[in-house]
N, C-alpha and C positions, 0 to 999 in steps of 0.2 A: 325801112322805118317810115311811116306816113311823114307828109310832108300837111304843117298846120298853117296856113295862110291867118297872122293876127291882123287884125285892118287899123293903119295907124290913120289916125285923123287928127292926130293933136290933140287929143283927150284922155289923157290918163296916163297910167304908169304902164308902160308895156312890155318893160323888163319884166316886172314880176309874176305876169300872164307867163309868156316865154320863159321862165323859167318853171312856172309850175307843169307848164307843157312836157318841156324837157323830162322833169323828173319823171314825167308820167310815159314814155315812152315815144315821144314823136320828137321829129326835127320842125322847129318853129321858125317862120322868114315874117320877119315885120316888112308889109307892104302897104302904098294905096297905088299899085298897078293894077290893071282890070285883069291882066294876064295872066299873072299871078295867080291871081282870084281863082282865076276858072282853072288853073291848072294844078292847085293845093288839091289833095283828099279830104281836107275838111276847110272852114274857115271859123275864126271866133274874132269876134265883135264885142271888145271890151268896152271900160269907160269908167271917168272919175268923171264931176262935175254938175255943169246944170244942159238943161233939155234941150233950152235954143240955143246957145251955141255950137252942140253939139252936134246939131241938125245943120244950122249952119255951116261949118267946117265939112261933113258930109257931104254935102249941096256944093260946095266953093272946088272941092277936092274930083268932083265927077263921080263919084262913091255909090249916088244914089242908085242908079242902073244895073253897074257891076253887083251889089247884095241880094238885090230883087233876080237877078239872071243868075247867081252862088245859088240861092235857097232853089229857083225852079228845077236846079241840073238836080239837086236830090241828094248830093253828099252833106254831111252830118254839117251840120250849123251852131255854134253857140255863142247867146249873148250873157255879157257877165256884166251887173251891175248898172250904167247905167245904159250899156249895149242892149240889156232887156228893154228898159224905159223906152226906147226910141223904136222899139220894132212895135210900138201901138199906134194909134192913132194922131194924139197929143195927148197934153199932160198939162196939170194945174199949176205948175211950174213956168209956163210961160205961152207964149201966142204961137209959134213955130207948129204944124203940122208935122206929127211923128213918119215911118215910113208905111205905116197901115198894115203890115203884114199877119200882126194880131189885132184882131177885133177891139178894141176898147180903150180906153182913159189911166193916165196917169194921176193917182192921188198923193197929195199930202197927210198924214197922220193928224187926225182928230188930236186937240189939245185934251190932257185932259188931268187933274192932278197928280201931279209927282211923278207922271211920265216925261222921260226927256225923250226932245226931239231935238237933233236926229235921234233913230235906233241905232246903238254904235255898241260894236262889243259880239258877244257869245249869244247862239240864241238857239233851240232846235228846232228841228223839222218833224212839221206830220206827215207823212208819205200820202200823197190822196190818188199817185198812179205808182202803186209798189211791183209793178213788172215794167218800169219807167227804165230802161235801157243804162241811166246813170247811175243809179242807184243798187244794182247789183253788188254785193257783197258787201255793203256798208251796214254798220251798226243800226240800229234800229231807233229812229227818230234820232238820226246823229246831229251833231253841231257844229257849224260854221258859224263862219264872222261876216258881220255886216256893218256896214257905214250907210247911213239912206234914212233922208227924212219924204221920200217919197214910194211910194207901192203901185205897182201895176192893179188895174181892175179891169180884168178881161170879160167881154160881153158874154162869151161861151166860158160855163164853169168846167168843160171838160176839159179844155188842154190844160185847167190847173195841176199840175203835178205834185207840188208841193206849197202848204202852208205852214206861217209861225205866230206866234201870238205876242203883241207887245201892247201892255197893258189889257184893257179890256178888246181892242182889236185884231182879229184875226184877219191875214191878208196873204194874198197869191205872194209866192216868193221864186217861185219856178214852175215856168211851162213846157210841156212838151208837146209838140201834133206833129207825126210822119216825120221830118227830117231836121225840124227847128226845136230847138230846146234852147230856155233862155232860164237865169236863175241872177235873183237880185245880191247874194251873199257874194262875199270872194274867196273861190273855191283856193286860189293859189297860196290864201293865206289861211285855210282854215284845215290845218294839220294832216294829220294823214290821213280822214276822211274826205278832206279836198285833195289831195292829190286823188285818193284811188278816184273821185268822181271824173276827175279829168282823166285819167287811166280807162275806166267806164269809156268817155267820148271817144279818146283816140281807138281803141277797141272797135268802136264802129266802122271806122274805115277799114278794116283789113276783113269784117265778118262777110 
């Protein structure tokens, strides 16, 4: 059974990652050991919260190094929520420098009538990379759950994977290039299209 490396840093719920793990077929070990790190068959980089803190506790934790040295070794990577957020550059959310790993800026959601912010709730997806390794056997333009009043804006449109639409804006919601795949929804709670997604990731490790 692959072995999932989740990175705790004091940010979020990591029971319910770890469980959705579980259900999907891997054994999940909450760590911030570097060793660990490199010795998991995958690693996922969750997150609840805001941008500098979260970079902060990163930074305080010795974190930074060990994810940059996870993503180069080449085994399958995922960030969930606001674990996406932080692998950009920064974010409109605060002054903190992201880990740069994808090209581009964290936004806020344009105001705009009768739209609430956060985006919270059911939303779906466009597939804009439909042989995207996670998405295999999922319904088509399926639906997960989201909590996020902020969206990734990647400089490169190609590792957009997936996009959703809330109000008149349409925004990256999950990336993928070669072994990083990040997705702003929570796949652990978003039914049995979020588990098979996580099912999808763990799958990578044993192909």
């Amino acid at each position: 059974m692959p072995v999932v490396a989740v990175i705790d840093y004091d940010m979020g719920n990591l029971h319910s990652a770890c469980k959705g793990l579980e259900l999907a077929g891997a054994t999940a070990i909450v760590t911030h050991d570097p060793q660990k790190l490199a010795a998991a068959d995958g690693i996922v980089l969750p997150g609840v919260g805001s941008f500098d803190p979260a970079m902060q506790k990163l930074r305080a934790t010795g974190l930074e190094q060990p994810i940059h040295e996870a993503i180069a070794s080449g085994k399958p990577f995922l960030g969930i929520c606001l674990g996406m957020q932080i692998l950009f550059d920064g974010s409109e959310e605060g002054k903190e420098s992201g880990l740069g790993i994808i090209r581009g800026q964290v936004k806020r959601f344009r105001p705009e009538p009768n739209l609430t912010i956060p985006h919270m709730g059911w939303n779906q997806l466009a597939l804009n990379q439909p042989q995207c390794p996670l998405w295999q056997g999922l319904t088509p333009n399926p639906w997960m759950y989201f909590v996020h009043s902020y969206y990734t804006d990647p400089c490169d449109r190609q590792v957009t994977a997936a996009t959703t639409t809330h109000g008149s804006q349409t925004v990256t919601v999950a990336i993928a290039t070669e072994n990083i795949m990040a997705v702003q929804f929570h796949p652990e709670k978003s039914s049995t299209d979020g588990i098979h997604l996580l099912a999808n990731f763990v799958r990578m490790m044993t192909a």
